[in-house]
C-alpha positions as CSV (number, residue, x, y, z in Angstrom):
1,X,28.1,100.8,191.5
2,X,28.9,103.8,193.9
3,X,31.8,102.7,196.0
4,X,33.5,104.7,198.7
5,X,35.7,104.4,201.4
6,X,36.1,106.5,204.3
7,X,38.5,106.4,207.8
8,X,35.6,107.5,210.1
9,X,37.9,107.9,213.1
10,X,35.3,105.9,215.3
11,X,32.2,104.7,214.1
12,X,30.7,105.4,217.5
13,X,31.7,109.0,217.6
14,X,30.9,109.6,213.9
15,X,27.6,107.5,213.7
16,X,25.4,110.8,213.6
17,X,27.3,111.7,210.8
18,X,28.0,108.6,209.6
19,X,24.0,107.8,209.3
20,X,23.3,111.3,207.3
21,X,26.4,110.7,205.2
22,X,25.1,107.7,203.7
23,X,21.7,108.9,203.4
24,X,22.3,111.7,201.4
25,X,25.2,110.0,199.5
26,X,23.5,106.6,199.0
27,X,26.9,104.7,198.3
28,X,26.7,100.9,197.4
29,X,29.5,99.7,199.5
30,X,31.2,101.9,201.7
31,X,34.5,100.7,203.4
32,X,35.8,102.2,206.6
33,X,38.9,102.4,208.7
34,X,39.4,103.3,212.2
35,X,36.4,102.0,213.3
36,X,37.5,101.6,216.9
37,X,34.4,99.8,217.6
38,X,34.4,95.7,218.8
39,X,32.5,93.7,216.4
40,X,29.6,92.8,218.7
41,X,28.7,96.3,219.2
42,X,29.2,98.2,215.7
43,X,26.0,99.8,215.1
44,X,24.7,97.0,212.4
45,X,20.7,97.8,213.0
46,X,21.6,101.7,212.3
47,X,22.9,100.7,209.3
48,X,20.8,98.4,208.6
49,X,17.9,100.8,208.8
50,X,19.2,102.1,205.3
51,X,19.5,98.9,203.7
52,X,23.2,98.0,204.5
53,X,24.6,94.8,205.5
54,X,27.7,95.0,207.6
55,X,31.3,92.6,208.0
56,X,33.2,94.5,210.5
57,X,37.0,93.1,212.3
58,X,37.8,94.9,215.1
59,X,39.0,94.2,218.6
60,X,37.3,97.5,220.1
61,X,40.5,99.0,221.0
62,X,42.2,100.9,218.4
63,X,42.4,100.4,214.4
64,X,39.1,98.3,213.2
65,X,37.8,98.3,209.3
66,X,34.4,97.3,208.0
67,X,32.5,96.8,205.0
68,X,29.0,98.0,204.5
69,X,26.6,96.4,201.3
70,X,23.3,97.2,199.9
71,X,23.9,95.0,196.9
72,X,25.3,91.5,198.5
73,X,28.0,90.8,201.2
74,X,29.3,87.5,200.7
75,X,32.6,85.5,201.1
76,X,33.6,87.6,203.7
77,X,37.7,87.2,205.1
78,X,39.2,89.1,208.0
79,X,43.2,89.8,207.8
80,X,45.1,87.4,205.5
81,X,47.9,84.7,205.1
82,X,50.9,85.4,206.9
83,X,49.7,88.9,208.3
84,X,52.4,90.1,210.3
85,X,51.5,91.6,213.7
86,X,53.3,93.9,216.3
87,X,53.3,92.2,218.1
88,X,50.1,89.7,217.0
89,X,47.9,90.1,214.1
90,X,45.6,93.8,213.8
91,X,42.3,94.4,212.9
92,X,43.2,96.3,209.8
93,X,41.7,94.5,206.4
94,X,38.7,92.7,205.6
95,X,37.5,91.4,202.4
96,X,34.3,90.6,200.7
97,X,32.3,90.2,197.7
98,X,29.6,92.8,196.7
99,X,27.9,92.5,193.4
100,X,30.8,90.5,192.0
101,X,33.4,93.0,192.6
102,X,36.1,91.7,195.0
103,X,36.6,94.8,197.9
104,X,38.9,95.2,200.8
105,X,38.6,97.6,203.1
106,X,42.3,98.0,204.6
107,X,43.9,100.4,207.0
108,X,47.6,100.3,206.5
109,X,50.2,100.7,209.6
110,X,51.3,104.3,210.3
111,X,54.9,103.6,210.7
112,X,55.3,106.6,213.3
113,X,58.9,107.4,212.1
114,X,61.6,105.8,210.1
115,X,63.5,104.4,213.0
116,X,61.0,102.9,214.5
117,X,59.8,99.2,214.5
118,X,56.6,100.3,213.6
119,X,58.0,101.6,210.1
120,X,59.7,97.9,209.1
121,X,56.5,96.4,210.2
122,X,54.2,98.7,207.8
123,X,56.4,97.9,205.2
124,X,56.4,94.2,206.2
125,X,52.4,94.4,206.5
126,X,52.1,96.4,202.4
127,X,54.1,93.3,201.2
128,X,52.0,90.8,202.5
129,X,48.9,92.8,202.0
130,X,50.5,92.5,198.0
131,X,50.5,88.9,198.5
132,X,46.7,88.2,199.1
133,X,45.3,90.4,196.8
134,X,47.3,88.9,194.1
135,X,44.8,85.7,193.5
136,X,41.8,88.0,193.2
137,X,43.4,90.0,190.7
138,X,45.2,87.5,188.6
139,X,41.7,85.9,188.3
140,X,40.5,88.5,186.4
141,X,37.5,90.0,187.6
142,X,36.9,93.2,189.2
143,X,38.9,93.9,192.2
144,X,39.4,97.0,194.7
145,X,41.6,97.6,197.4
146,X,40.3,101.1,199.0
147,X,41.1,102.3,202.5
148,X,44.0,104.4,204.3
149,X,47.7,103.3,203.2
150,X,49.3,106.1,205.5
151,X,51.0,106.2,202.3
152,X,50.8,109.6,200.0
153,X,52.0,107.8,196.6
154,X,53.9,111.0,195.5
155,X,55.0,114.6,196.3
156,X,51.9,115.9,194.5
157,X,50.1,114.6,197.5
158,X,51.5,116.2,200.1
159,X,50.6,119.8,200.8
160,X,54.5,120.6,201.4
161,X,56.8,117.8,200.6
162,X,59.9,119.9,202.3
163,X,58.5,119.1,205.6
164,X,58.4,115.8,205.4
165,X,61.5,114.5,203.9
166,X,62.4,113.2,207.3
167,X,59.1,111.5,208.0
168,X,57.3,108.6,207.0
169,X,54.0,108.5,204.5
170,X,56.8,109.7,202.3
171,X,59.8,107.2,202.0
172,X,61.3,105.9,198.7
173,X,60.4,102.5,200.4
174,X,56.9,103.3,201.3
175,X,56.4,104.3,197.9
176,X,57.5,101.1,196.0
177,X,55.3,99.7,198.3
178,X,52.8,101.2,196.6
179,X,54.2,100.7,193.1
180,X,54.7,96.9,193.5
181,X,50.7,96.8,194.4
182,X,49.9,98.7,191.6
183,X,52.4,96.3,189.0
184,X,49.8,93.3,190.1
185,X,47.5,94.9,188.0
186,X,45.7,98.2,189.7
187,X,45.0,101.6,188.5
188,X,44.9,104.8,191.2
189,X,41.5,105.8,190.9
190,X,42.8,109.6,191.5
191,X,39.8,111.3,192.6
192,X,38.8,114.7,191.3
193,X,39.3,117.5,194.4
194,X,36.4,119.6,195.4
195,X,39.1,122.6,196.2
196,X,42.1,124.1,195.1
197,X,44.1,121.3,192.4
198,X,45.1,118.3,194.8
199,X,42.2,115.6,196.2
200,X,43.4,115.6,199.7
201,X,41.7,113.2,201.8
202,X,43.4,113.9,205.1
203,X,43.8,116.7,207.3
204,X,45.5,117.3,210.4
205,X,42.7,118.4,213.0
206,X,45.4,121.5,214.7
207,X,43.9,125.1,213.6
208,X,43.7,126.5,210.0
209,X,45.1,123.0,208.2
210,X,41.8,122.2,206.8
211,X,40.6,125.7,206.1
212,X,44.3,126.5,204.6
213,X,44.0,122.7,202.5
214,X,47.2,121.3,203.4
215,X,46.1,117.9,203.7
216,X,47.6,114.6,202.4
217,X,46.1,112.0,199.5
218,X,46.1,108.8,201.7
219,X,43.3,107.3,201.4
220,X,43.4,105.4,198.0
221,X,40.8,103.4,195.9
222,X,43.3,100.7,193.8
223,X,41.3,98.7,190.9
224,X,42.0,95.9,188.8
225,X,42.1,96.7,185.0
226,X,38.0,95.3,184.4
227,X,36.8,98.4,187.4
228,X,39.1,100.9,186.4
229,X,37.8,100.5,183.1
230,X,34.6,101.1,184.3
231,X,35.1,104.2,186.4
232,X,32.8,107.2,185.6
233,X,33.9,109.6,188.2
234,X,35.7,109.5,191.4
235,X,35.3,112.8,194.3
236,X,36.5,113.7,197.5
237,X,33.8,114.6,199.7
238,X,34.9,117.2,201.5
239,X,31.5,118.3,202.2
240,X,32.2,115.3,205.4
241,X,34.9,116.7,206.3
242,X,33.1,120.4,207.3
243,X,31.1,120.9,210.5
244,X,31.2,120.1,214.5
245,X,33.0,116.6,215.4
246,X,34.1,115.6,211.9
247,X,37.0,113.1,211.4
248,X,40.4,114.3,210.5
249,X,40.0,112.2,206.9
250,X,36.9,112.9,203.8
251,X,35.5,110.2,201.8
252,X,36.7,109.2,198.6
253,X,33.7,108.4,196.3
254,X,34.1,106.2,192.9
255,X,31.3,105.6,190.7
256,X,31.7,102.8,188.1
257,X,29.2,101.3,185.3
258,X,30.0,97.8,185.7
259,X,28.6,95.1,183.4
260,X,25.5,93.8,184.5
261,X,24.7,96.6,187.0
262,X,22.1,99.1,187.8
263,X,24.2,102.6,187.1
264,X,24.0,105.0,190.4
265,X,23.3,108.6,189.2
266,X,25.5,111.6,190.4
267,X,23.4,112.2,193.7
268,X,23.2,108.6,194.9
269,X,19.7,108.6,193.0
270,X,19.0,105.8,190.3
């Protein structure tokens, strides 16, 4: 299976892009953030042109996440059990199963800064997020939770830590966050960086940050013990990231040779 997950920053503005992308990467279930796109109108018979089903949960406005299949899209759930809202309930995780492997497709709360109601609210939305994932992976079966945490798990993945010691993405809080996901069971599939020695998945779009790579590892794939095991080889595509109009964030790409399933070459090719 070639699974990847990707904040497009609109799926509207990005579909161009978005259309090429997974033609030439052929992933088997991609999951997107930020699709900003209500669910009646995401481009499903685009996507469906190269073989993908689609789930998407969005109200149109802001935030929106999606999953895309071309091996199975079933038992599909939007949010979760006592998802906290600010106020109400946000369109930010959706779950399915693709080929037996349980996938969410989540896009965390920014926080916006440490004094801010939005910060107690991210952290309030990571431990409930912990909650529901927790049956799928005590079950025992292949489980991932990929999309953008707004979390950078530690000062490795941040291109100067200095300047954010102030900020969130950052806290000592944020980051148990984090840590008490991974203790249900999950490995950080740490991808391999296609320049200099940190995978960066996010950069700011002001002048020079992408060029200069001082990006941010946000966007995470988490898998339970039976996928992690399974992992080949995980990239960030920065290749998506180059070019007119891009989105400020690159795919993250994981291949995995799960039991029972047709292996996906290097190219997308099998």
């Amino acid at each position: 299976m070639r699974l990847a997950t990707w904040n497009v920053n609109s799926v509207k503005a990005r579909l161009p892009r978005l259309l090429d992308w997974l033609a030439g990467t052929a992933p088997d279930v991609v999951c997107l953030q930020e699709t900003k796109c209500p669910d009646g109108a995401f481009p499903a018979a685009e996507v469906g042109e190269l073989g993908y089903e689609v789930a998407s949960h969005s109200d149109g406005r802001w935030n929106g996440v999606a999953i895309l299949s071309r091996v199975g899209l079933t038992d599909v759930a939007v949010g979760f059990p006592d998802e906290p809202g600010f106020p109400l309930p946000e369109a930010r995780a959706i779950a399915a199963t693709c080929a037996g492997v349980r996938i969410w497709s989540v896009y965390v709360p920014n926080g916006r800064a440490t004094d801010d109601p939005h910060y107690t609210y991210k952290l309030a939305w990571l431990a409930a997020l912990r909650d529901a994932v927790t049956p799928a992976v005590a079950a025992g079966g292949p489980v991932a939770v990929c999309g953008d945490f707004n979390v950078a798990p530690t000062d490795a993945d941040v291109w100067d830590p200095a300047l954010f010691v102030t900020s969130t993405h950052v806290t000592p809080a944020e980051r148990a966050a984090l840590a008490a996901l991974r203790d249900l069971g999950l490995s950080d599939v740490v991808p391999t960086p296609m320049k200099g020695p940190h995978p960066y998945t996010y950069w700011d779009y002001r002048a020079g940050m992408f060029h200069q790579n001082k990006g941010m590892r946000i966007d995470l794939v988490y898998a339970s013990a039976p996928l992690a095991r399974a992992v080949r080889s995980a990239y960030v595509d920065r290749e998506a990231r180059k070019g007119k109009g891009p989105s400020d964030h690159a795919p993250v790409v994981v291949d995995a040779d799960l039991p029972g399933a047709e292996p996906t070459g290097p190219t997308g090719q099998r």
